[in-house]
LUMFIDO-496315 format. One line per field, with one value per residue: residue in three letters; x, y, z of N, C-alpha, C in turn; chain. Coordinates in steps of 0.2 Angstrom, whole numbers. Example, Ala and Ser with C-alpha at 12.3 -4.5 7.8 and 13.67 -1.06 7.14 Angstrom:
<pts>
res c(ala | ser)
n.c1 c(66 | 64)
n.c2 c(-28 | -11)
n.c3 c(39 | 35)
ca.c1 c(62 | 68)
ca.c2 c(-22 | -5)
ca.c3 c(39 | 36)
c.c1 c(66 | 64)
c.c2 c(-16 | 0)
c.c3 c(39 | 39)
chain c(A | A)
</pts>
This chain:
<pts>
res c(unk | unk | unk | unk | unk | unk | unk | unk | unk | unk | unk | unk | unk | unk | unk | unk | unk | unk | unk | unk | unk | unk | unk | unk | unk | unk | unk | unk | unk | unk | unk | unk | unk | unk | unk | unk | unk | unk | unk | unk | unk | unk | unk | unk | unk | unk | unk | unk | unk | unk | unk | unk | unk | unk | unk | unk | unk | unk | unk | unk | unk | unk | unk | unk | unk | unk | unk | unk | unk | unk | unk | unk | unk | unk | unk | unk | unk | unk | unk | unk | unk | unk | unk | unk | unk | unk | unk | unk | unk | unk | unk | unk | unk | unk | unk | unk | unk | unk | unk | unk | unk | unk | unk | unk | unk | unk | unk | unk | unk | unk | unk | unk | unk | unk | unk | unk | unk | unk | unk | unk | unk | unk | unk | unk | unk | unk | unk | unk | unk | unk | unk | unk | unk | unk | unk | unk | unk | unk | unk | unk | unk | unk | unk | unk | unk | unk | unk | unk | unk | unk | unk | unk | unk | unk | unk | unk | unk | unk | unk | unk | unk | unk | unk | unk | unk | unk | unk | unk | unk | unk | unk | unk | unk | unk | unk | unk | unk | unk | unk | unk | unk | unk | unk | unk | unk | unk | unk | unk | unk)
n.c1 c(-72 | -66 | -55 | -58 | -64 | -53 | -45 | -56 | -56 | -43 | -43 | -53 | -45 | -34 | -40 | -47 | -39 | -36 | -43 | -37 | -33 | -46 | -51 | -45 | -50 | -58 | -47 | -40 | -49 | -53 | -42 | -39 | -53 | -58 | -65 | -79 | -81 | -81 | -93 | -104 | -119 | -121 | -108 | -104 | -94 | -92 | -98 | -96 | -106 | -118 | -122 | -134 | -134 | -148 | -152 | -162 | -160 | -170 | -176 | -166 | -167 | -164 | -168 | -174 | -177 | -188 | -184 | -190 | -185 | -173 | -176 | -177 | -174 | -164 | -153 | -155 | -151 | -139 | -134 | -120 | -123 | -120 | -122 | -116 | -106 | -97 | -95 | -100 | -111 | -119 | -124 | -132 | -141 | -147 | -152 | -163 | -170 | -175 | -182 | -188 | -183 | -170 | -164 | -151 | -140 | -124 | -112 | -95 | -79 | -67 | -67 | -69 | -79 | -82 | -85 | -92 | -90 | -85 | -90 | -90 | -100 | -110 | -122 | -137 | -142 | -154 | -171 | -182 | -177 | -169 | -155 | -138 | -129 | -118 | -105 | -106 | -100 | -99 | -100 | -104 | -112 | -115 | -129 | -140 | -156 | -166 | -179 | -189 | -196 | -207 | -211 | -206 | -207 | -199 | -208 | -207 | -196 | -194 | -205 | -209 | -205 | -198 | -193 | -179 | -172 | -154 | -150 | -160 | -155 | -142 | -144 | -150 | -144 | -140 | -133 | -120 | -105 | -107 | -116 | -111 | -101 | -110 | -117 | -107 | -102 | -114 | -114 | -105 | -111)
n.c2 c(-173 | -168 | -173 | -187 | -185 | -181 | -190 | -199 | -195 | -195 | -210 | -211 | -205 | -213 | -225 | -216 | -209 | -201 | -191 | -181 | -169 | -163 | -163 | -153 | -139 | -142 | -149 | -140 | -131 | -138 | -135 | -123 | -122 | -125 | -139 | -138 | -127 | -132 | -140 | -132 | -124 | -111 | -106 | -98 | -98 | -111 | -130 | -147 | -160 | -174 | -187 | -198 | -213 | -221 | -238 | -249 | -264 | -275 | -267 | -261 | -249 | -231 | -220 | -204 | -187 | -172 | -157 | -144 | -131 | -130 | -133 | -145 | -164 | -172 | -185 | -189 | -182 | -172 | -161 | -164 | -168 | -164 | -176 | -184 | -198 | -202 | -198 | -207 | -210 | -201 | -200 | -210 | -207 | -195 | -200 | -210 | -199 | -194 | -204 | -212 | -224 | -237 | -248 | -250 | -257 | -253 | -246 | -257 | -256 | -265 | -272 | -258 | -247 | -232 | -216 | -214 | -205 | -188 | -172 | -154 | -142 | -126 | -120 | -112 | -95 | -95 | -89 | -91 | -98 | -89 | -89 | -85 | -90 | -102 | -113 | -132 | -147 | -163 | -179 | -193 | -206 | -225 | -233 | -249 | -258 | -271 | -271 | -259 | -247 | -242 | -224 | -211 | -197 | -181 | -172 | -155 | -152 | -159 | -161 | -170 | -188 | -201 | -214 | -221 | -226 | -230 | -225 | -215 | -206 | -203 | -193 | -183 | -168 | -161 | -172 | -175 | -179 | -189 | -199 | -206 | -214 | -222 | -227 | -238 | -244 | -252 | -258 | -268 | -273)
n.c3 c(558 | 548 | 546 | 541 | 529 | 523 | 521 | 515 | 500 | 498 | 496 | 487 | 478 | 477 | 467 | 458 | 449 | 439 | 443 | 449 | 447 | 445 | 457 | 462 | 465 | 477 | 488 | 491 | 495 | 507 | 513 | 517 | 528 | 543 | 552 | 557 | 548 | 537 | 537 | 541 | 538 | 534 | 528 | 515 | 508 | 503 | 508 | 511 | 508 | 508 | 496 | 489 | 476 | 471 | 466 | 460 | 457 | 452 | 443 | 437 | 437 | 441 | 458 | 455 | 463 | 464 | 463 | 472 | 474 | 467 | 452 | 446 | 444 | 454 | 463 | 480 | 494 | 504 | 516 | 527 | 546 | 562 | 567 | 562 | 559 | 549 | 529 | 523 | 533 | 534 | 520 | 518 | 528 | 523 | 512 | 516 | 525 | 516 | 507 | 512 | 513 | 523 | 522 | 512 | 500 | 499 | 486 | 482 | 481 | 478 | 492 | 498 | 504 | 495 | 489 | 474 | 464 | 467 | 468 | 462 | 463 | 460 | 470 | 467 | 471 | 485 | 486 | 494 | 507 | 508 | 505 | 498 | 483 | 483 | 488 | 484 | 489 | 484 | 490 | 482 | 485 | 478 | 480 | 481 | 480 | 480 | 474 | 467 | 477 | 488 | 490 | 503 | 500 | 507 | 506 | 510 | 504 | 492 | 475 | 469 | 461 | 451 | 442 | 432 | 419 | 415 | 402 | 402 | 413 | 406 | 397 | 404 | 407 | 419 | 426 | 421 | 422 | 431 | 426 | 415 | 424 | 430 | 424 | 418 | 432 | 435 | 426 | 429 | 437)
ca.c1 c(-74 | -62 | -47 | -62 | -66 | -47 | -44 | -61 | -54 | -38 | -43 | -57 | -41 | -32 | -46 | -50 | -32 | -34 | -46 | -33 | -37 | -55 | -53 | -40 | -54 | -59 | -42 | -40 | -56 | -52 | -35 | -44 | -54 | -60 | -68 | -85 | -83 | -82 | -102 | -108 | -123 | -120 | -102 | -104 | -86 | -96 | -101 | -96 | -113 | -119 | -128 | -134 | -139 | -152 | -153 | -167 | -158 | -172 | -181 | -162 | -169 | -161 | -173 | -173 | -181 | -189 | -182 | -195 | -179 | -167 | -184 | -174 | -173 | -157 | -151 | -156 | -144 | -138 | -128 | -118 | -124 | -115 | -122 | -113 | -99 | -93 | -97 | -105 | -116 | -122 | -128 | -137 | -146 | -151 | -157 | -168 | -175 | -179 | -186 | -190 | -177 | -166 | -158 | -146 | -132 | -118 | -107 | -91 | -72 | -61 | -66 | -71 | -85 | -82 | -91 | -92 | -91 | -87 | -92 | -90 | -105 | -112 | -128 | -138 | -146 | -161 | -174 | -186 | -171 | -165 | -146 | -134 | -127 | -110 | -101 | -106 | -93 | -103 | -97 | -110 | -112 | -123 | -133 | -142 | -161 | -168 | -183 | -193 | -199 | -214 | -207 | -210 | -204 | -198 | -213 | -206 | -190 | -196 | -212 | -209 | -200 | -197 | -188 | -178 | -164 | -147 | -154 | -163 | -151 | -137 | -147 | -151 | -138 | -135 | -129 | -115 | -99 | -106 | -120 | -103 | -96 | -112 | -117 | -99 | -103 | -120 | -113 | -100 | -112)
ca.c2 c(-175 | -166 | -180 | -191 | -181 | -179 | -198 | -202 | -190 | -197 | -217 | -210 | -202 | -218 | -226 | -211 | -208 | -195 | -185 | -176 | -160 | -159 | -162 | -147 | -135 | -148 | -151 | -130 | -128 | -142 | -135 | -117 | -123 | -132 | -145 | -134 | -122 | -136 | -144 | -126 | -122 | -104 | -106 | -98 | -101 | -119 | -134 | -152 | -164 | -182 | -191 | -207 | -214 | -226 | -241 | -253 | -270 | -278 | -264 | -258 | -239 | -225 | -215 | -197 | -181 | -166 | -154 | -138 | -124 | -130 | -134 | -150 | -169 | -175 | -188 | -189 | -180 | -165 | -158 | -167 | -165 | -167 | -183 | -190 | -201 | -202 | -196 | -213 | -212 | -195 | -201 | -215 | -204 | -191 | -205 | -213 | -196 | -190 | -207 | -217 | -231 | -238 | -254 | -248 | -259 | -250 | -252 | -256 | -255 | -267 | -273 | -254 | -239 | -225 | -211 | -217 | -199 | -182 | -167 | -148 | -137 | -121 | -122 | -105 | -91 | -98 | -85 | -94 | -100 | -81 | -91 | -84 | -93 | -104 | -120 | -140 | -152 | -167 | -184 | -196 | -214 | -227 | -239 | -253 | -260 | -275 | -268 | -252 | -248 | -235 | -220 | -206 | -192 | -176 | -164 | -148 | -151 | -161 | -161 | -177 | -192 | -203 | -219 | -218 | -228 | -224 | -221 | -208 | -201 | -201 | -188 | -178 | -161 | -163 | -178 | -177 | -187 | -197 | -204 | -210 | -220 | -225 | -236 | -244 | -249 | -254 | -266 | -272 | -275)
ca.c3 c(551 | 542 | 543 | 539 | 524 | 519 | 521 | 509 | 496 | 497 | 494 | 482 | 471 | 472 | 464 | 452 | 448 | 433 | 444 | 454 | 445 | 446 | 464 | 467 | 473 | 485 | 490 | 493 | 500 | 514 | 519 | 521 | 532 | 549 | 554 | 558 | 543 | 530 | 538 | 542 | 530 | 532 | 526 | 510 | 501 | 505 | 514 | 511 | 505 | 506 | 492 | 483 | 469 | 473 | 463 | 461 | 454 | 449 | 436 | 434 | 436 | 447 | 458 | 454 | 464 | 459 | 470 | 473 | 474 | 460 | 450 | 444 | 446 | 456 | 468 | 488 | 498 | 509 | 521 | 535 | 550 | 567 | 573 | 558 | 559 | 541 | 525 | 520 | 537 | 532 | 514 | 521 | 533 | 520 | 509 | 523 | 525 | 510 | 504 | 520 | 512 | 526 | 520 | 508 | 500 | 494 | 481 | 485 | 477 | 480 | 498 | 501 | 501 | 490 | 484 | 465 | 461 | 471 | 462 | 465 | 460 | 463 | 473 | 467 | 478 | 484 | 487 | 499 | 511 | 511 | 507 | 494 | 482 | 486 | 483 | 486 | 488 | 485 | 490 | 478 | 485 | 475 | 483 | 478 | 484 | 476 | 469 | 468 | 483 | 492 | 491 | 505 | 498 | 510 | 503 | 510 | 498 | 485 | 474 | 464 | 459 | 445 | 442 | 426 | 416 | 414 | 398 | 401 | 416 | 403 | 394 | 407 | 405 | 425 | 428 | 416 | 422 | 434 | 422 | 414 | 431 | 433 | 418 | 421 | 436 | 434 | 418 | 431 | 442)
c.c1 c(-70 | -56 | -50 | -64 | -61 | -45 | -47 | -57 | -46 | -39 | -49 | -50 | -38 | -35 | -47 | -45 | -33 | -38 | -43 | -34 | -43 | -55 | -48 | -45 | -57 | -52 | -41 | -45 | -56 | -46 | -34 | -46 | -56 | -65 | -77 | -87 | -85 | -92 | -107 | -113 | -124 | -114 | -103 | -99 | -89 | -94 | -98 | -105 | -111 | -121 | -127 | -137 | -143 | -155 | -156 | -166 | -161 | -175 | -175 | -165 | -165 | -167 | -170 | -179 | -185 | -189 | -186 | -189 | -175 | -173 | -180 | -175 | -166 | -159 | -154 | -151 | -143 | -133 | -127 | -120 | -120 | -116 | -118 | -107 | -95 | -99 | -104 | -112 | -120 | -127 | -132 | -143 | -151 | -155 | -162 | -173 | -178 | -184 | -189 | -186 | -173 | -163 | -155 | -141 | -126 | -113 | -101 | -84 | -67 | -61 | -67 | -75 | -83 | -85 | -87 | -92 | -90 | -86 | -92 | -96 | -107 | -122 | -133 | -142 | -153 | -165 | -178 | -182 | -167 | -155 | -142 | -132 | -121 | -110 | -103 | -102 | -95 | -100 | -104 | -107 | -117 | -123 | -139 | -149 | -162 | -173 | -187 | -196 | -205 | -209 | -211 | -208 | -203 | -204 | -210 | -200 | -192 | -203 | -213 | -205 | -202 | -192 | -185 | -173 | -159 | -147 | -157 | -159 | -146 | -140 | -148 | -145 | -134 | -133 | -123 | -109 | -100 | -110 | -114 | -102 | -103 | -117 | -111 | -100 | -108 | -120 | -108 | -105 | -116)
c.c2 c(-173 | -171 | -184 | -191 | -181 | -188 | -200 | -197 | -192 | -204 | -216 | -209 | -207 | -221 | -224 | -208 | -200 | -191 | -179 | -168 | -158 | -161 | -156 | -143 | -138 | -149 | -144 | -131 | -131 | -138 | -128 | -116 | -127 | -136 | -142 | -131 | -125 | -142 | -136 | -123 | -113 | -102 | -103 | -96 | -108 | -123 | -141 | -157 | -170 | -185 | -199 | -207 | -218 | -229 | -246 | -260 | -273 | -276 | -260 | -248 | -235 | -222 | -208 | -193 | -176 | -161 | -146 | -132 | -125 | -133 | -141 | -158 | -169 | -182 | -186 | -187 | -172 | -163 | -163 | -165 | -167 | -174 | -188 | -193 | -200 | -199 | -199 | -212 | -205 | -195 | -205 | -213 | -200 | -196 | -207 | -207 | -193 | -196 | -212 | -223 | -232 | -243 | -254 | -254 | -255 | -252 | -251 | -258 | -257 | -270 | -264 | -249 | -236 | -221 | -214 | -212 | -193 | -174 | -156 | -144 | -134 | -123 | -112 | -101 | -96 | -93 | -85 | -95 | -94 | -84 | -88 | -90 | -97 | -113 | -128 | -143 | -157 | -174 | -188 | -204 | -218 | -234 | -240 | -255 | -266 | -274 | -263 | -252 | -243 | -230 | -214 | -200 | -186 | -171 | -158 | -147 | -153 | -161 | -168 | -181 | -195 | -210 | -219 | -225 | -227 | -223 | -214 | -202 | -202 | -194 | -181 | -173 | -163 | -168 | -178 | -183 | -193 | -203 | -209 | -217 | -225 | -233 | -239 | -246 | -253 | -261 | -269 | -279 | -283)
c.c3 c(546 | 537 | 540 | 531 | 520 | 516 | 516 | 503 | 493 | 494 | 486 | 475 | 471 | 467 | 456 | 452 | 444 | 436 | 449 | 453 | 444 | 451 | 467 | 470 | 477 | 488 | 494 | 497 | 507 | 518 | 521 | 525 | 536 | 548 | 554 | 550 | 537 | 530 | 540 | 536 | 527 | 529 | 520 | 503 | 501 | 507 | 509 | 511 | 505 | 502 | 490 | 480 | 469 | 466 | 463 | 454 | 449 | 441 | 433 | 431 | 442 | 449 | 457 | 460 | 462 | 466 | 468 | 470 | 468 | 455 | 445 | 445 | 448 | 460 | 474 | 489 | 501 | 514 | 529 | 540 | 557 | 571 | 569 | 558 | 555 | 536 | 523 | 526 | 534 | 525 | 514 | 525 | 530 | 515 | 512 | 521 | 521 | 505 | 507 | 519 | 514 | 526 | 515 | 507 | 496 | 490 | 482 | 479 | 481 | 487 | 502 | 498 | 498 | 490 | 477 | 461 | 467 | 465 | 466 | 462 | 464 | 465 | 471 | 470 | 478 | 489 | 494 | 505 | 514 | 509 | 497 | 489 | 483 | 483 | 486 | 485 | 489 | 484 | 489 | 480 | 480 | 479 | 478 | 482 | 477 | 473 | 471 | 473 | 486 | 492 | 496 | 507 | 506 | 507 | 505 | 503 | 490 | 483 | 471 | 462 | 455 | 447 | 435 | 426 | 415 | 408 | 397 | 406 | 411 | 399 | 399 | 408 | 415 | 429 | 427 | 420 | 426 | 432 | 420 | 419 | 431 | 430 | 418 | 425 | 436 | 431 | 422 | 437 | 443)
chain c(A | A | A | A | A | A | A | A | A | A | A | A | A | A | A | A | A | A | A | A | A | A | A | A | A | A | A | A | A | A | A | A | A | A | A | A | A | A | A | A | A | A | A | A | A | A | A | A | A | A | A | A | A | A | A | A | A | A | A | A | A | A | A | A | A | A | A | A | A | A | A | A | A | A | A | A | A | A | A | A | A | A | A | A | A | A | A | A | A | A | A | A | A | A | A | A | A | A | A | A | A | A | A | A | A | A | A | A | A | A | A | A | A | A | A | A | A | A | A | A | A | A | A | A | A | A | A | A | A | A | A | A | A | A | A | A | A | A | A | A | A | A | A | A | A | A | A | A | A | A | A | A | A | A | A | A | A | A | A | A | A | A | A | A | A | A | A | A | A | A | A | A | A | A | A | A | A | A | A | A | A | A | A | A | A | A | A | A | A)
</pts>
């Protein structure tokens, strides 16, 4: 998974040319460590993550989360696991299970997948979990659905979701750069 990981991080920075510096602790943290250490959830200099943005064409909303532990709205998404092939496969996966939604269309650059965003943040102690605090290294795909759909949230992780505009995720504090990418593509789309 790792060359796998090196590779997408590679075609993502042609892509995202100026972000070569806000991926060097990604770039470091990869050449650190293996294959194992970079999906291991106990790793905690930290783990490699999948996500998406899940968009609903027709009412033009994102769905959001509301994740119990980080008491927040985000994105679907989570930690690779080893049945996964690729990053992409892994976002798809976690999306499915945290919202039962498995025909995803992704958005694509140029004739290829991306993450539309990969993002470094700190994940902070979670008490319940008994896990320290430590680092995500979050490759953020978005995907597209044609309209709003049943949603059947993961209750252990989440309490509640929301559909929003990119209106109203631009406003939200943690979103920040990728609200940016994502009204661009959204308006391209």
């Amino acid at each position: 998974m790792k060359d796998l990981i090196l590779l997408e991080l590679d075609s993502y920075l042609q892509y995202f040319k100026d972000e070569k510096r806000r991926q060097e602790v990604l770039s470091n943290y990869l050449k650190g460590h293996n294959d194992k250490e970079i999906r291991d959830w106990n790793n905690f200099d930290g783990h490699v993550v999948a996500s998406g943005f899940l968009y609903a064409k027709k009412e033009k909303k994102f769905l959001c989360l509301y994740h119990k532990d980080l008491k927040m709205y985000l994105y679907p998404g989570g930690h690779i696991e080893e049945i996964d092939k690729t990053v992409l496969e892994a976002a798809k996966r976690e999306v499915y299970e945290e919202t039962g939604i498995e025909h995803l269309e992704p958005f694509i650059f140029s004739n290829k997948v991306l993450p539309i965003d990969i993002d470094t943040h700190i994940i902070p102690c979670n008490e319940r979990l008994n896990l320290p605090s430590h680092y995500h290294f979050d490759f953020r795909y978005l995907f597209f659905i044609e309209k709003i759909e049943e949603i059947n949230i993961d209750r252990e992780e989440h309490e509640s979701y929301k559909w929003i505009d990119i209106n109203e995720l631009q406003k939200d504090k943690n979103f920040g750069v990728v609200a940016v990418k994502l009204r661009d593509l959204i308006e391209e789309e």
